[in-house]
Structures are given as C-alpha cells and as structure tokens.
BALOLUM-22398 format. One record per residue (C-alpha): residue in three letters; x, y, z; residue number from 0; chain. Coordinates in steps of 0.1 Angstrom, whole numbers. Layout:
<recs>
<rec><rest>Ala</rest><xx>X</xx><yy>Y</yy><zz>Z</zz><nr>NUM</nr><kette>A</kette></rec>
...
</recs>
This chain:
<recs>
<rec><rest>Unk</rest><xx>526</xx><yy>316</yy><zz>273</zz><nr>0</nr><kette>A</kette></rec>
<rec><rest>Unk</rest><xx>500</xx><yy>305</yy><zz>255</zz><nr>1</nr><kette>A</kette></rec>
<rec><rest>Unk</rest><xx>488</xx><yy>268</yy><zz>245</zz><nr>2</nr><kette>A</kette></rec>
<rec><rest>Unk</rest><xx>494</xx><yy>267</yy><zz>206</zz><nr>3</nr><kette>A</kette></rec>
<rec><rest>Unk</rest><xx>519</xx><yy>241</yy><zz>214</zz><nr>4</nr><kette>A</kette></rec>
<rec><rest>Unk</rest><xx>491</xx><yy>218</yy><zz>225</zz><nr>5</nr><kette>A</kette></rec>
<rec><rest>Unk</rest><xx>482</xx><yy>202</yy><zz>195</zz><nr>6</nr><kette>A</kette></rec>
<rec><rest>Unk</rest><xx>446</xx><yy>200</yy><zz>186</zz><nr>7</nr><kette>A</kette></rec>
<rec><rest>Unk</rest><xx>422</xx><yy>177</yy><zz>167</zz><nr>8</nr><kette>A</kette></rec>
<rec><rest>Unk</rest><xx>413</xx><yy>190</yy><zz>141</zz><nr>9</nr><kette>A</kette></rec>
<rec><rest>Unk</rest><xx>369</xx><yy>190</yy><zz>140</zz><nr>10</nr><kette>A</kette></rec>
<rec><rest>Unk</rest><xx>355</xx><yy>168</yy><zz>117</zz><nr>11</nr><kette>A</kette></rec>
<rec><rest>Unk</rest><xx>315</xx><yy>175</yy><zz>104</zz><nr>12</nr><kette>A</kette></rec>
<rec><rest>Unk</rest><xx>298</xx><yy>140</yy><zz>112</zz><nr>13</nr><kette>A</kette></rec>
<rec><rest>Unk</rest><xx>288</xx><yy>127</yy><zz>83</zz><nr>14</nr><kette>A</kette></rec>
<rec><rest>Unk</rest><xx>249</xx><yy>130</yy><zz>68</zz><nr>15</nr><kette>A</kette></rec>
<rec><rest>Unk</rest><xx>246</xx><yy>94</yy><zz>58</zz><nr>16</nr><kette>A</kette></rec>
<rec><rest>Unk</rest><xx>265</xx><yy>72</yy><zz>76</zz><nr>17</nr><kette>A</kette></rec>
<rec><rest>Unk</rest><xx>253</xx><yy>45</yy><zz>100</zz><nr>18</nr><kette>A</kette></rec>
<rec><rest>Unk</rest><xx>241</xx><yy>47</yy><zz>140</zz><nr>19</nr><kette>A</kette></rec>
<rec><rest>Unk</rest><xx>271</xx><yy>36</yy><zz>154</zz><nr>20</nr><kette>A</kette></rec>
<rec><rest>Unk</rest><xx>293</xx><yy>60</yy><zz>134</zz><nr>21</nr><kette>A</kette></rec>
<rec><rest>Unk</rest><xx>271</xx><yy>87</yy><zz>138</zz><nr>22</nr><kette>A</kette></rec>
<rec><rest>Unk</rest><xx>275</xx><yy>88</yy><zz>177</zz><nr>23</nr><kette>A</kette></rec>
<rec><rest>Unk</rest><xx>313</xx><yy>84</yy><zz>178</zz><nr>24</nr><kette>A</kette></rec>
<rec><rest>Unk</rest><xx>317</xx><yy>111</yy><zz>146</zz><nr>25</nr><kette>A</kette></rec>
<rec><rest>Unk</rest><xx>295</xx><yy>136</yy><zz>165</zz><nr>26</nr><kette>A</kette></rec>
<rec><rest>Unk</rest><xx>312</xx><yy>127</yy><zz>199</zz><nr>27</nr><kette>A</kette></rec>
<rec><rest>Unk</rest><xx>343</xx><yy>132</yy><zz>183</zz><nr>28</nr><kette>A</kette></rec>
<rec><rest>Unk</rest><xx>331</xx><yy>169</yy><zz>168</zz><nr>29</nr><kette>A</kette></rec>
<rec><rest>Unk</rest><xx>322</xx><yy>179</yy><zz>200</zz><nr>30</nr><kette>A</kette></rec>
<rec><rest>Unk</rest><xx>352</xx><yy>170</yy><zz>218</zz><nr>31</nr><kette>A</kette></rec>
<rec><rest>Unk</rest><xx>373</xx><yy>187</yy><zz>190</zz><nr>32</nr><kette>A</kette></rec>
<rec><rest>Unk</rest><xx>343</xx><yy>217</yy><zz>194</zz><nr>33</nr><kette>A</kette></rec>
<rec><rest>Unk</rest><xx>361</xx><yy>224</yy><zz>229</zz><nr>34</nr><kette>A</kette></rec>
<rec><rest>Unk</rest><xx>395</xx><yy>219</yy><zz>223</zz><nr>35</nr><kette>A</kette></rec>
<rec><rest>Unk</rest><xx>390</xx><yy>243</yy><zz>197</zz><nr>36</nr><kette>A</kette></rec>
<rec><rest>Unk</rest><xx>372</xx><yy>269</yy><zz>222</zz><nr>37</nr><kette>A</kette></rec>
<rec><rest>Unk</rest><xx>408</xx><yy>267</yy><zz>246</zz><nr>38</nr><kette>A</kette></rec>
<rec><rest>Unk</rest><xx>427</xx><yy>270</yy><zz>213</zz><nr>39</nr><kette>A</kette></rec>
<rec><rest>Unk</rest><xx>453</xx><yy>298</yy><zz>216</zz><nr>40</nr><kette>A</kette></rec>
<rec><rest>Unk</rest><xx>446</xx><yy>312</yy><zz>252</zz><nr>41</nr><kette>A</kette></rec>
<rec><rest>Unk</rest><xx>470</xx><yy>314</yy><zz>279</zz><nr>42</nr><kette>A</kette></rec>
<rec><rest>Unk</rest><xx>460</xx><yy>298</yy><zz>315</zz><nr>43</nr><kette>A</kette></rec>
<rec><rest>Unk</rest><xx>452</xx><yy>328</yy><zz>328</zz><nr>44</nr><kette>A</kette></rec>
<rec><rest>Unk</rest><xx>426</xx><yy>338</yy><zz>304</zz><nr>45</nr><kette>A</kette></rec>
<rec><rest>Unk</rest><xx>416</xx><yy>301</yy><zz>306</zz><nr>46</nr><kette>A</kette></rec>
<rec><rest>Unk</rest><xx>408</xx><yy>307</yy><zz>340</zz><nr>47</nr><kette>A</kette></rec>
<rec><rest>Unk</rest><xx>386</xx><yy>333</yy><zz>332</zz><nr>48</nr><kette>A</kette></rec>
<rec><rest>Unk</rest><xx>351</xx><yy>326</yy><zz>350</zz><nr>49</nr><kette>A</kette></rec>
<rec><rest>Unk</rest><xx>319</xx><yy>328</yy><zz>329</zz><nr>50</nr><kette>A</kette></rec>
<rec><rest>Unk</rest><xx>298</xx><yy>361</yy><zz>353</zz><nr>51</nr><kette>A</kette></rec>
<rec><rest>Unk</rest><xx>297</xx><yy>356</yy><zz>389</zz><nr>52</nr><kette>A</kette></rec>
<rec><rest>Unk</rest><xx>283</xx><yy>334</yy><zz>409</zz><nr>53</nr><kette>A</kette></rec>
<rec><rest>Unk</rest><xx>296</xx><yy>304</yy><zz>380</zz><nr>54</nr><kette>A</kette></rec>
<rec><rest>Unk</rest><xx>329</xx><yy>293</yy><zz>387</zz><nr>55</nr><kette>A</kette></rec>
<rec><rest>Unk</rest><xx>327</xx><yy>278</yy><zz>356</zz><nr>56</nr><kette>A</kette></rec>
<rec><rest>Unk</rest><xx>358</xx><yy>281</yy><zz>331</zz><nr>57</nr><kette>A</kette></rec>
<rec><rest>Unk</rest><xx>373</xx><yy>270</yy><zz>302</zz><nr>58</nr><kette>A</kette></rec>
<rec><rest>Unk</rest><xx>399</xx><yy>253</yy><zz>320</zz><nr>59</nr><kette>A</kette></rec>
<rec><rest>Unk</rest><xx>376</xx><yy>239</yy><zz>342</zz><nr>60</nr><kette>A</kette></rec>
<rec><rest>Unk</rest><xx>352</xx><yy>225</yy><zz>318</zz><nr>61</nr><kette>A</kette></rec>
<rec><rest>Unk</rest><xx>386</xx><yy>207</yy><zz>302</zz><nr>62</nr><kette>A</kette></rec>
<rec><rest>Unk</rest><xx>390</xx><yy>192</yy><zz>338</zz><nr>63</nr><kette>A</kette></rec>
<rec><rest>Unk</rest><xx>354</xx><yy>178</yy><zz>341</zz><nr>64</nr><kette>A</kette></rec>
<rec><rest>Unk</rest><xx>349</xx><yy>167</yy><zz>308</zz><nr>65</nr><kette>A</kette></rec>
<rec><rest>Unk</rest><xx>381</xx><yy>144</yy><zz>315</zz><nr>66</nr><kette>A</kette></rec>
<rec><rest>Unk</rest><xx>364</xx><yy>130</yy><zz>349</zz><nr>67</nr><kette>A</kette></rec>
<rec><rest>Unk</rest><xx>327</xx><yy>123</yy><zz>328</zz><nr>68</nr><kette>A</kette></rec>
<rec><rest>Unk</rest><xx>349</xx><yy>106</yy><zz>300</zz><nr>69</nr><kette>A</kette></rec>
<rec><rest>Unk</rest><xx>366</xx><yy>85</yy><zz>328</zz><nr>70</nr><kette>A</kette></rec>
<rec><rest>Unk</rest><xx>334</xx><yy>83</yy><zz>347</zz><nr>71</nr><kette>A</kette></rec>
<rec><rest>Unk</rest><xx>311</xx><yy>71</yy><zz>322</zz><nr>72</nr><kette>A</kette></rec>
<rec><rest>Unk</rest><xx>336</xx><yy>47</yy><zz>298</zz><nr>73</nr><kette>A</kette></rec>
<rec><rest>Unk</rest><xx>361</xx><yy>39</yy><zz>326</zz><nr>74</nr><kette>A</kette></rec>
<rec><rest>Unk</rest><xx>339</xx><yy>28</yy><zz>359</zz><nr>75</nr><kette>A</kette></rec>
<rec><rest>Unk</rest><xx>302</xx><yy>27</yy><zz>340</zz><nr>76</nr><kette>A</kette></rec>
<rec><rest>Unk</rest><xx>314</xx><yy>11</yy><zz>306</zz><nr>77</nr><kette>A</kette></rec>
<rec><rest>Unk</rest><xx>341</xx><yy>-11</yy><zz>319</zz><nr>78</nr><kette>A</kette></rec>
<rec><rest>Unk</rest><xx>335</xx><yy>-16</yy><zz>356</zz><nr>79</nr><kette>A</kette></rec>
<rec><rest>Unk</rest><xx>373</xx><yy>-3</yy><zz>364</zz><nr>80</nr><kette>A</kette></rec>
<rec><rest>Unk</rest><xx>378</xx><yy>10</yy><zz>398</zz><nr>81</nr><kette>A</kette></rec>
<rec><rest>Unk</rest><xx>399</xx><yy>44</yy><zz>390</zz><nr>82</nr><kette>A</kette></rec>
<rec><rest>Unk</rest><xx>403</xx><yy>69</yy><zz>414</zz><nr>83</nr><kette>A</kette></rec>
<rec><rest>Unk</rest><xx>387</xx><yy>108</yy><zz>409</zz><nr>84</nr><kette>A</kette></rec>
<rec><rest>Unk</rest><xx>412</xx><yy>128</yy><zz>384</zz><nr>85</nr><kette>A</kette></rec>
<rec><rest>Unk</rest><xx>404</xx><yy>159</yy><zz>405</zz><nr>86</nr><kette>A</kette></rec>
<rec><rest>Unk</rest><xx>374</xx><yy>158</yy><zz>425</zz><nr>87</nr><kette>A</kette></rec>
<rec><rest>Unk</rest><xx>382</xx><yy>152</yy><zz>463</zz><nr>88</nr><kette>A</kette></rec>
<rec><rest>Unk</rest><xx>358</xx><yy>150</yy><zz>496</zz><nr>89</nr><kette>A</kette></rec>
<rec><rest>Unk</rest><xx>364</xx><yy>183</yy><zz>505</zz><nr>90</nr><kette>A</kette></rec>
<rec><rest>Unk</rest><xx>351</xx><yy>198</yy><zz>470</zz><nr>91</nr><kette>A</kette></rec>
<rec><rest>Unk</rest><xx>336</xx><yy>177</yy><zz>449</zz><nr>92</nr><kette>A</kette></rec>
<rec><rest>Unk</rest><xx>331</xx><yy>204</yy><zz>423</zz><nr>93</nr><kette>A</kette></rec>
<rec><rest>Unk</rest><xx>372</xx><yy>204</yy><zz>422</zz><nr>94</nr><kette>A</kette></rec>
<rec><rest>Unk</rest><xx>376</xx><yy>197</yy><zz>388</zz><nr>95</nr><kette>A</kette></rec>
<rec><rest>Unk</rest><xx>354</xx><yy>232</yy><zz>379</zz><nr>96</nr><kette>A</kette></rec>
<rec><rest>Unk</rest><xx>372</xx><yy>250</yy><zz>409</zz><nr>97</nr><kette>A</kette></rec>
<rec><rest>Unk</rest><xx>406</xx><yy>252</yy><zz>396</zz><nr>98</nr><kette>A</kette></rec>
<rec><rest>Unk</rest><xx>436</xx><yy>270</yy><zz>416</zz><nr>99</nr><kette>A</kette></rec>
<rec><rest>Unk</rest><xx>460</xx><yy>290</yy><zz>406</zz><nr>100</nr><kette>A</kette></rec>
<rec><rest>Unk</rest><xx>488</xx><yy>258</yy><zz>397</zz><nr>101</nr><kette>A</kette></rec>
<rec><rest>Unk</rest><xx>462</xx><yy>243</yy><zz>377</zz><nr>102</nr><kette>A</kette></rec>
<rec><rest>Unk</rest><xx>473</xx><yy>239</yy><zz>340</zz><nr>103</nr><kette>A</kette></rec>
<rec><rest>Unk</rest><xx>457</xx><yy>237</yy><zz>306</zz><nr>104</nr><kette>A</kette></rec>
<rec><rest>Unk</rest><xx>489</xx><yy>217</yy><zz>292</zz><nr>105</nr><kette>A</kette></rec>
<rec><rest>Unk</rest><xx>480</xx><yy>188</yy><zz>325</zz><nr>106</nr><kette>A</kette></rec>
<rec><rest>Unk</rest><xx>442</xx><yy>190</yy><zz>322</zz><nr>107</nr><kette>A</kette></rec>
<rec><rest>Unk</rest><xx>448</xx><yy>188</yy><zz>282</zz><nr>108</nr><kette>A</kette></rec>
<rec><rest>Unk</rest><xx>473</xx><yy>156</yy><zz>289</zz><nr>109</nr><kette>A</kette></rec>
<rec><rest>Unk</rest><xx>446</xx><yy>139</yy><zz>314</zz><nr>110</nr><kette>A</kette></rec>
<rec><rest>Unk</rest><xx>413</xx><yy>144</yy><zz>292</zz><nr>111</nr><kette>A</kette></rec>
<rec><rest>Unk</rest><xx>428</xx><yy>133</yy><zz>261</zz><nr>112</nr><kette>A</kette></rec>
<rec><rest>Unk</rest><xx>441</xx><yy>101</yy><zz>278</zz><nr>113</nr><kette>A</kette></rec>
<rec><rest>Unk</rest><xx>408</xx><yy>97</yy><zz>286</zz><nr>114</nr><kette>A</kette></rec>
<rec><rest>Unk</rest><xx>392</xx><yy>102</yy><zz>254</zz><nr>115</nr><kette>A</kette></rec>
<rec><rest>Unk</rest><xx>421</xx><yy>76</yy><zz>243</zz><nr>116</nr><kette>A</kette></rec>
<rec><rest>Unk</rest><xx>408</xx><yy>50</yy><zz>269</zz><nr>117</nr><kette>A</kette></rec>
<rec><rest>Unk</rest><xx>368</xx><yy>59</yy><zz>262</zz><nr>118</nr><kette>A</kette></rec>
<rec><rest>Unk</rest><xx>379</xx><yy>46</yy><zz>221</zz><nr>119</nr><kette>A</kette></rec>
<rec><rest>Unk</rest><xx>397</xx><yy>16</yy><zz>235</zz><nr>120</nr><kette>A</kette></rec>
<rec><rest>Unk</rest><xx>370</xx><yy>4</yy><zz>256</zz><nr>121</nr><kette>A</kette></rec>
<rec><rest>Unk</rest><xx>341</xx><yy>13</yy><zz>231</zz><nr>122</nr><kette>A</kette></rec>
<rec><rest>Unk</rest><xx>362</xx><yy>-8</yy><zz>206</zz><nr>123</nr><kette>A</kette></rec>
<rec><rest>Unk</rest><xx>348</xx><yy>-39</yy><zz>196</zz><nr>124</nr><kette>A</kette></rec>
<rec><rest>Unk</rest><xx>311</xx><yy>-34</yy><zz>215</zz><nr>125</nr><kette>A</kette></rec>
<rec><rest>Unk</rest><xx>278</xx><yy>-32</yy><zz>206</zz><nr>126</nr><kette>A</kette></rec>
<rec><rest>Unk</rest><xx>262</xx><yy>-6</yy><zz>218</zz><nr>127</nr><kette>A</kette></rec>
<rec><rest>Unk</rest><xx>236</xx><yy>-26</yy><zz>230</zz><nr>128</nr><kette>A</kette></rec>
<rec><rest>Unk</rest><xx>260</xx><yy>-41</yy><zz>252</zz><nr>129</nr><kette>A</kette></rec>
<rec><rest>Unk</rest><xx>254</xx><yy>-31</yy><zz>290</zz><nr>130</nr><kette>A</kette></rec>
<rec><rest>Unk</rest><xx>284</xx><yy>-20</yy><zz>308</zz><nr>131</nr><kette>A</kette></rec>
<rec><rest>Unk</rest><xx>301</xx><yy>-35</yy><zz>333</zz><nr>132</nr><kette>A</kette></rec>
<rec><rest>Unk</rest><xx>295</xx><yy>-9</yy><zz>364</zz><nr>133</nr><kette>A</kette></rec>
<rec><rest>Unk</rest><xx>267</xx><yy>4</yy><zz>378</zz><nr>134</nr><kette>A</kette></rec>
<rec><rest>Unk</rest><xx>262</xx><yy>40</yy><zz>383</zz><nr>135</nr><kette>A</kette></rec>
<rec><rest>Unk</rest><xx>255</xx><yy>56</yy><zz>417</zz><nr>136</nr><kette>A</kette></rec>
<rec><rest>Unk</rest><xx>214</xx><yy>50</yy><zz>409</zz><nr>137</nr><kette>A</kette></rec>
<rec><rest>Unk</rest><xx>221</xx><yy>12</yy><zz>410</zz><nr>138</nr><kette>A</kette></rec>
<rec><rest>Unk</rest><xx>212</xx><yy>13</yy><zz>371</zz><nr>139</nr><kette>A</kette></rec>
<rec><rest>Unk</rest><xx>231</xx><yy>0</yy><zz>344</zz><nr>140</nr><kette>A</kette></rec>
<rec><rest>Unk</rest><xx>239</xx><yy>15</yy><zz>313</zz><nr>141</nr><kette>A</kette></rec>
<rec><rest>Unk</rest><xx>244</xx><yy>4</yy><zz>273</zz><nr>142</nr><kette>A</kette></rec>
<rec><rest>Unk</rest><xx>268</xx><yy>19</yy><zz>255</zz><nr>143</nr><kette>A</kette></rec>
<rec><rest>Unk</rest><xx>247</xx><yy>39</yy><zz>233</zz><nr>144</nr><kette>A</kette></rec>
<rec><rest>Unk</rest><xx>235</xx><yy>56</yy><zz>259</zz><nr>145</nr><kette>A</kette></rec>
<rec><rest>Unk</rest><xx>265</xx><yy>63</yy><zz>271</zz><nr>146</nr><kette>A</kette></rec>
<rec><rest>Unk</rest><xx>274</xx><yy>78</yy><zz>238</zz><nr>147</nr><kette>A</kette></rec>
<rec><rest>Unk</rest><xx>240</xx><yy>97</yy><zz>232</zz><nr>148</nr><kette>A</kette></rec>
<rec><rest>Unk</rest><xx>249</xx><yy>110</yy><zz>270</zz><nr>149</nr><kette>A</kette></rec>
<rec><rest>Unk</rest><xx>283</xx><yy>123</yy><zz>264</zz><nr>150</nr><kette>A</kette></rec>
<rec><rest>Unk</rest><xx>271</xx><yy>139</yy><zz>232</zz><nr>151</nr><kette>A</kette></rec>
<rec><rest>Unk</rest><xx>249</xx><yy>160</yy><zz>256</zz><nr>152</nr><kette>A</kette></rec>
<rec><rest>Unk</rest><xx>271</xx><yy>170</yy><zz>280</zz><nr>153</nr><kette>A</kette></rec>
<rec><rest>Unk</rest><xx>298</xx><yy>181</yy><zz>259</zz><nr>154</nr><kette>A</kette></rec>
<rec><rest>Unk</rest><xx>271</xx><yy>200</yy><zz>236</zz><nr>155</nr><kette>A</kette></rec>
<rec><rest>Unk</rest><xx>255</xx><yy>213</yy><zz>269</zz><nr>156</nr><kette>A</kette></rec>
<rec><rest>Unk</rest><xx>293</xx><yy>226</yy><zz>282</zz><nr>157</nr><kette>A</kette></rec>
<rec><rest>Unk</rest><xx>304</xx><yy>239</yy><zz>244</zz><nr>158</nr><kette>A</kette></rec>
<rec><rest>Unk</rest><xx>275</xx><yy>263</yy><zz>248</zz><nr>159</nr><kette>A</kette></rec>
<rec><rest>Unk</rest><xx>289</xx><yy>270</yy><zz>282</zz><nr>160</nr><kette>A</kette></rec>
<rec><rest>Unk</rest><xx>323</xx><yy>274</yy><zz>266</zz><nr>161</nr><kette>A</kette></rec>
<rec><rest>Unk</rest><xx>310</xx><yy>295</yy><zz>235</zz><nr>162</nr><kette>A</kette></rec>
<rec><rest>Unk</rest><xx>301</xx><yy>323</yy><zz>260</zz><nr>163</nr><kette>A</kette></rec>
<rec><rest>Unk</rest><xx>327</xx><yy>321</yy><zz>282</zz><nr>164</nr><kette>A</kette></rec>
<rec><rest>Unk</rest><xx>355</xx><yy>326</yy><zz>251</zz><nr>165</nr><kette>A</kette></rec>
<rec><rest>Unk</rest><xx>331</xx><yy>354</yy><zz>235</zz><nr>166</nr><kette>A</kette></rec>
<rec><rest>Unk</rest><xx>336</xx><yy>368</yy><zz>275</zz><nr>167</nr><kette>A</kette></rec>
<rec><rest>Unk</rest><xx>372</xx><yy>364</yy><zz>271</zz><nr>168</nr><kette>A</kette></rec>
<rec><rest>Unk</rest><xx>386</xx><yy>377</yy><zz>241</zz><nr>169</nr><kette>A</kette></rec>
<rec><rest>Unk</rest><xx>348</xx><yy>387</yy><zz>214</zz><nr>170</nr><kette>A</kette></rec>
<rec><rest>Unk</rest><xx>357</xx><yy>356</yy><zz>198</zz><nr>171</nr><kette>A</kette></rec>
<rec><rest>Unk</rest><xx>325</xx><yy>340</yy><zz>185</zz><nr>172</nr><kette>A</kette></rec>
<rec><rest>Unk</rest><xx>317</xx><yy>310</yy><zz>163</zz><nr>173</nr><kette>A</kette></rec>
<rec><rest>Unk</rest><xx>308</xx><yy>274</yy><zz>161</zz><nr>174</nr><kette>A</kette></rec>
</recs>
C-alpha cells in the first residue's frame, strides 16, 4: 500500500518580490512541500529504502527528524515549551533516522505536519527579531529569523539528501 491517501501540500514557488518575513515562511513552506513531495506515492517499504551503505538515512527517516527539528527549534527554542523527544531516546539518539520495521510514513506524516501546524502557530504574531523563549543546548538564544533562515537550511540540506535517495529508489529525478 502505498501513501497517495496522505494528502500533500501542494509546493508553492516563493515569490520574487515580496517582503523578508514572507520570504522566509514562503520558502520554508516550498521546502517542506519539496519533501513531502519526494515520499509522494511510495509504499513504507521503499520509504525505508537507505540512501548507500554506511547512511542509514531514508526517506522515512528524514520525515521523522525533520518533525523533531520543527519541534526542536519552534516548540522548546522558539517557545520555551518543555516537550518530550518524538522519537529519539537515550539508547539511540539518532532514532528518529533509524527507523524499524513498525515505523510508518502515514504516523511520521501525522507527527511532522502537527509540528509544522505548531511552528505557524507559534511564529504567528512575532517579529522575527524577537528572541525565543528557550535556550539551546550552547546556552545561546535564538531570534526567530534565524530560526527560520536555519530551518530553510536544513530541510534544503535533507531535500538534496532526499533527491538522491528517491532517484535510488525508483530513477525518479526532479526538483
């Protein structure tokens, strides 16, 4: 079974002339949409499917962690909230890439898009010069538009992670 009953976001080109703030949540958006789209229409097997050995990187897996940065960086750095790990555990911190066998995309789907839900509700109404309300491991604090110019590299870094890994799966290429 596949997941084309998981319904997607459709990707949106960020606008050329639009201002900062919109800018960063348009091309946080497209990238967020960029991976959804790159899980499009695979089963959890295939989305399973490591990258090349040693990586135990996957599609599925890159679903998982980008739904513990998103609650990372918005949830406990933006707002100060004091939320458990969604996967990650002592034992394996890496947990959310390390997935097991009754790991599913339809779960890790349901968990990062809540995520992505709270990340918009938090940001709402900010500045991004506003510091958040946690501090990160480092002791340092954060604004929000870093926040956002950070997210937009880690999802573009893990697309281009994702890009190869689909191309590895099934020859399908594309932005």
């Amino acid at each position: 079974m596949t997941n084309d009953h998981i319904e997607t976001v459709p990707r949106v080109s960020p606008g050329t002339t639009t201002g900062e703030r919109e800018a960063l949540e348009q091309w946080l958006d497209f990238h967020r949409a960029t991976l959804a789209g790159k899980c499009e229409g695979l089963d959890d097997v295939r989305l399973r499917t490591l990258s090349v050995p040693p990586s135990g990187l996957s599609l599925l897996g890159l679903a998982r962690h980008m739904a513990e940065v998103e609650r990372h960086w918005f949830r406990r750095i933006l707002a100060g909230e004091d939320v458990e790990e969604l996967y990650m555990t002592e034992e394996d911190e890496d947990r959310d890439i390390h997935v097991a066998d009754g790991d599913t995309y339809e779960e890790a789907h349901a968990a990062w898009q809540a995520e992505i839900a709270h990340a918009r509700a938090l940001a709402a109404g900010r500045e991004l010069d506003d510091l958040g309300a946690g501090e990160h491991r480092s002791g340092k604090k954060f604004n929000l538009r870093w926040i956002y110019l950070h997210m937009i590299e880690e999802y573009a870094r893990h697309n281009g992670h994702a890009d190869l890994i689909r191309e590895r799966i099934d020859g399908t290429t594309g932005d």
